[in-house]
C-alpha positions, -999 to 999 in steps of 0.1 A, spaced: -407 -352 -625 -370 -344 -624 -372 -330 -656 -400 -308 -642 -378 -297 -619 -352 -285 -636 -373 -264 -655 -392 -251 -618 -350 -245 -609 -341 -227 -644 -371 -205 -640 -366 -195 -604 -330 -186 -616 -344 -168 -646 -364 -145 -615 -331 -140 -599 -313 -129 -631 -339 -102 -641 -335 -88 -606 -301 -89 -604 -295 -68 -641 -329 -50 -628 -323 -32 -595 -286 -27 -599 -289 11 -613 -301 29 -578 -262 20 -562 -239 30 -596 -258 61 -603 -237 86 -586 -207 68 -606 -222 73 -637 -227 112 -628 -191 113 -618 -173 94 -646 -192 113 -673 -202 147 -653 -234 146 -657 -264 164 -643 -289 151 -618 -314 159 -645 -296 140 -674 -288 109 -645 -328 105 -648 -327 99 -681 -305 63 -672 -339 47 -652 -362 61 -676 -341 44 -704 -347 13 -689 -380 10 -673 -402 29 -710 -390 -5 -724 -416 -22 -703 -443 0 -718 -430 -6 -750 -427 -41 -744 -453 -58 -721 -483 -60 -742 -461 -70 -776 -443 -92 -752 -477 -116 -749 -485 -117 -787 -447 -126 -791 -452 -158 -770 -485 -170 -787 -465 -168 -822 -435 -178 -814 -435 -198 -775 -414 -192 -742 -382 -205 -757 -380 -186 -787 -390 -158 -764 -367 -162 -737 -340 -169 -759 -341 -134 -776 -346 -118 -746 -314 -128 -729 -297 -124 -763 -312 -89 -765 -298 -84 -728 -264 -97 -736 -261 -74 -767 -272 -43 -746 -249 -49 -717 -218 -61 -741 -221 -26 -761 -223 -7 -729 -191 -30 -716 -171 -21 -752 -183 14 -754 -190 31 -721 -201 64 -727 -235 85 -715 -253 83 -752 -247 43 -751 -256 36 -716 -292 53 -730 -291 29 -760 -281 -2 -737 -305 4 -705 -332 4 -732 -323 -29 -745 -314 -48 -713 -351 -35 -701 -366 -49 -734 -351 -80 -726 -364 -76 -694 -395 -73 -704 -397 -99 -724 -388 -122 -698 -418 -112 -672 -446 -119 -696 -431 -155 -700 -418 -168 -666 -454 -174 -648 -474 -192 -675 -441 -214 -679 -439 -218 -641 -477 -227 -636 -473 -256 -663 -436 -269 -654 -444 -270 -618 -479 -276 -616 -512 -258 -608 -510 -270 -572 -478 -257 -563 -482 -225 -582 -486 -202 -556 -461 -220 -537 -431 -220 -565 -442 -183 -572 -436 -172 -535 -400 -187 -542 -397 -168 -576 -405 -138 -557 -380 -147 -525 -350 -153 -557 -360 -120 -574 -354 -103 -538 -321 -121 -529 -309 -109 -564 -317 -73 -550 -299 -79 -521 -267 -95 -534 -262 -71 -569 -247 -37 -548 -230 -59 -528 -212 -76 -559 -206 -36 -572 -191 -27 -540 -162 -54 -543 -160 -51 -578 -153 -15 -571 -134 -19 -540 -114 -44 -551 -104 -38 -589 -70 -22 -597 -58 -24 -560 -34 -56 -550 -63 -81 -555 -47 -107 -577 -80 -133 -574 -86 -144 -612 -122 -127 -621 -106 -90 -607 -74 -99 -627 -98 -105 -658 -113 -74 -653 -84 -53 -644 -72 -59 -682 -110 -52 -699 -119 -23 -677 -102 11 -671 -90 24 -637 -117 54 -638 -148 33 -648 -144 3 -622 -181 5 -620 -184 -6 -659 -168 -42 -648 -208 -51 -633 -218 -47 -677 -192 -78 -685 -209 -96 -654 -240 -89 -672 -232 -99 -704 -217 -133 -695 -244 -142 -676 -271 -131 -699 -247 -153 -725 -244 -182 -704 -286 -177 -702 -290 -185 -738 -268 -215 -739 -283 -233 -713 -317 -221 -729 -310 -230 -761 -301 -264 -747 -332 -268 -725 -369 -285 -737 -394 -265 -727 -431 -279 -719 -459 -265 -739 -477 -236 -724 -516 -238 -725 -525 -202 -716 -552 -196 -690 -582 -172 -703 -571 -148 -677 -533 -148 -691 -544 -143 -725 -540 -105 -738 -566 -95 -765 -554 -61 -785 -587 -53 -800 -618 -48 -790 -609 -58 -754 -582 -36 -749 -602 -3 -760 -630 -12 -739 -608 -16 -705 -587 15 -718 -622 35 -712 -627 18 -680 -624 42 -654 -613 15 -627 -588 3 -653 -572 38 -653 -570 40 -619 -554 7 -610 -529 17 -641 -520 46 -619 -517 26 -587 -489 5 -603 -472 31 -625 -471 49 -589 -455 20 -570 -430 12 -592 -420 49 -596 -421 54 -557 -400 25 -554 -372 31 -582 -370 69 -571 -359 58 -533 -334 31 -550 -323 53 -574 -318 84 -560 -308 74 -520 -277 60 -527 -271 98 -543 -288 116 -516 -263 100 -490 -235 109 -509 -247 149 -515 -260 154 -483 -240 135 -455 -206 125 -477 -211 93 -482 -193 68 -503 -212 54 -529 -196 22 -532 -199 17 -497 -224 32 -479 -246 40 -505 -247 2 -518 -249 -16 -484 -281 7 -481 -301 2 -515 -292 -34 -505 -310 -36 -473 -339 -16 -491 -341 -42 -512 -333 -74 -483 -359 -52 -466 -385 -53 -491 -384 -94 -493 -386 -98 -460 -418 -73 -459 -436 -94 -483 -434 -123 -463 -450 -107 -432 -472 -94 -457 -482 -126 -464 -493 -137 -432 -511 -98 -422 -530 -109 -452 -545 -136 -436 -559 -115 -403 -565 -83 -421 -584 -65 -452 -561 -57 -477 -570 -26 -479 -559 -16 -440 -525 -34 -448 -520 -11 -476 -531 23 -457 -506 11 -428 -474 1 -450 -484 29 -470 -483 50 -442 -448 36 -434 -431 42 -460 -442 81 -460 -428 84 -424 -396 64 -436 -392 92 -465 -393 123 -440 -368 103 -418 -347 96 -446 -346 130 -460 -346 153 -432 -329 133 -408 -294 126 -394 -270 107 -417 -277 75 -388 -314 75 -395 -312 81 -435 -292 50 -430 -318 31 -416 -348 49 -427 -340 45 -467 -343 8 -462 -376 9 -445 -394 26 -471 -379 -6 -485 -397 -29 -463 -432 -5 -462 -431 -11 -499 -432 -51 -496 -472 -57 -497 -481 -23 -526 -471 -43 -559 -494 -74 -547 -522 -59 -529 -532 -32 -557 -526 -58 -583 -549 -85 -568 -573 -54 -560 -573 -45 -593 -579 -83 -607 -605 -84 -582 -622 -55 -592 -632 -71 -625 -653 -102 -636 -634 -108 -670 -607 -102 -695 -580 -104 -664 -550 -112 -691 -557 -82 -712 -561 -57 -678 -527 -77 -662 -512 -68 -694 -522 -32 -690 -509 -30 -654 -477 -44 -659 -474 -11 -685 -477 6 -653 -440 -3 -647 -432 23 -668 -436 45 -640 -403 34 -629 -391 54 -662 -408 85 -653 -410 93 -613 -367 89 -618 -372 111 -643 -390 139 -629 -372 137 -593 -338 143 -612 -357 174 -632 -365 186 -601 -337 185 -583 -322 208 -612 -344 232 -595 -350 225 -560 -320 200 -549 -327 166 -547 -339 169 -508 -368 185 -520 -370 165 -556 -371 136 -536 -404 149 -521 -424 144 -552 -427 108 -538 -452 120 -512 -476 123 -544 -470 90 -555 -472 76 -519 -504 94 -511 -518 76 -546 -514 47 -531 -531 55 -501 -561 63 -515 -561 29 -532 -572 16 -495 -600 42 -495 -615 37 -525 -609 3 -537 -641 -15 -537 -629 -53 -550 -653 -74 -562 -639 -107 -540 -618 -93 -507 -592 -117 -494 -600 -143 -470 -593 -132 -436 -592 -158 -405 -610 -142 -372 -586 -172 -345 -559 -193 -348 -584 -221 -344 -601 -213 -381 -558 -204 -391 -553 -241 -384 -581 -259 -405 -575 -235 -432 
């Protein structure tokens, strides 16, 4: 049991660490621009570097596991991430950080097809749900606590600060690149990851028929499933609605109402994301009074208001308004995924595996609001997320699941539940 344990702790820590080297990009964005004058249309290319990896990665990901098991798995991944983030730490330049972000997201990658099979057997069918709501609770507080760890690093490095971890990095970073201090973070941590891997027995993982991905005939027969498609969208939309507020906020604020990056700019994408695990634990319990499918239309509609507050607002209510889009997001991930699921009898491993692809919408929403705001100014760039937004919308008008989630009508029927 203790043993069990451990490996429940080791893979809640494994959630926190792939949030923490996730979500870290939105705050050190405008740094990036700055230290190696870049355009807003070439800072696009940083997320998209980072989140293609997942559609390169998540269905090869699966068939890496069932030759090769989690450990083998989770070890390369973390090595993969150490040798991305210790070439960006050596080398910082614009054409490495491409090469790095890639890697790092591989890693990434990697890791997400692994951690929930490995969860479900360590800790037990039983308190699967349960340990998963914790994974998910570790992955937020990571989200919360990385621009906070960039703002001191920044704040504090080369200045009179003579603590040991800024004395280490005064000597490995320069004076101009503070911001590249958060890649040696990353790469002892993904290091120290392997060791205590490496050193860790792993139980073995009996893969669930819906957790098993099939690449042939299976996959081409979902691929021309029209409700496949359109769930595929749903996700690649949330993701890229998501990443393009916690990219490109942190930039809007400094562009439009002078703020400072390191400051400002990071306490922000910080409370998006606080904001955003706090809004899927309320989402957790609207989910037991209400369809689904209303709590999706209403957070959905939300998170549009939040946008036209944050982007044509006062510098107070960007402020505020940036992390609420934040907190409207909470419930999209898990409510079009489970819809999706839902929405099919069979084969739920291989269509999982195609909507985690999805993610890769992270790579290219970024993308496109930086090309745009070549063009328009990244006000109006930022506008292309009423698309993706309104995507998700329609989810709660069309979706027609198979199974819709158990509602209680009183807190009576609440209780004996």
């Amino acid at each position: 049991m203790k043993k069990d344990l451990f490996i429940v702790a080791l893979i809640i820590l494994i959630f926190f660490v792939i949030s923490f080297l996730t979500n870290i990009l939105g705050p050190i964005i405008p740094d990036i621009i700055d230290s190696f004058t870049l355009s807003i249309g070439l800072a696009g290319f940083l997320p998209f570097s980072f989140f293609v990896a997942y559609a390169v990665m998540s269905i090869p990901s699966g068939l890496l596991v069932d030759r090769f098991k989690e450990k083998k798995v989770l070890l390369a991944a973390f090595f993969i991430a150490f040798l991305g983030a210790m070439i960006f730490a050596v080398i910082p330049s614009f054409g490495v950080a491409l090469s790095s972000l890639f890697m790092i997201g591989v890693g990434m990658a990697m890791l997400q097809v692994v951690i929930n099979p490995l969860l479900r057997t360590a800790g037990g069918e039983k308190h699967f749900a349960f340990n998963s709501v914790l994974g998910q609770l570790a992955f937020g507080a990571a989200s919360f606590l990385s621009p906070m760890l960039y703002s001191y690093l920044v704040t504090n490095m080369h200045t009179d600060d003579t603590s040991f971890i800024i004395s280490i990095l005064n000597g490995l970073v320069p004076e101009n690149l503070k911001w590249v201090s958060l890649y040696w973070v990353f790469a002892i941590i993904a290091l120290v990851m392997v060791v205590v891997i490496f050193m860790v027995r792993f139980p073995t993982v009996e893969l669930k028929e819906d957790e098993k991905v099939d690449v042939g005939g299976t996959l081409k027969e979902l691929l021309a499933n029209k409700t496949v498609l359109l769930y595929f969208f749903g996700i690649f939309c949330y993701v890229g609605t998501e990443q393009g507020v916690a990219n490109w906020a942190s930039k809007f604020l400094q562009d439009y109402h002078g703020e400072n990056p390191a400051t400002t700019g990071a306490m922000v994408i910080s409370y998006f994301w606080g904001l955003l695990t706090i809004g899927c634990l309320l989402g957790l319990v609207l989910l037991k009074f209400f369809d689904s499918r209303k709590v999706l239309i209403f957070f959905t509609s939300g998170a549009i208001v939040s946008l036209l507050l944050a982007l044509f607002g006062s510098a107070a209510m960007a402020i505020v308004a940036f992390p609420l889009c934040g907190f409207f997001a909470s419930v999209m991930w898990s409510i079009i995924f489970s819809l999706a699921l839902n929405s099919l009898k069979d084969h739920h491993g291989t269509f999982s595996g195609i909507l985690c692809t999805g993610i890769a919408g992270g790579a290219v929403v970024p993308l496109i609001v930086g090309g745009l705001a070549e063009l328009l100014g990244l006000r109006f760039a930022m506008l292309f997320l009423l698309i993706t937004l309104g995507y998700i919308l329609s989810i709660g008008i069309w979706a027609k699941p198979l199974v819709t989630n158990a509602t209680v009508r009183n807190f009576k029927e609440l209780f004996r539940s």
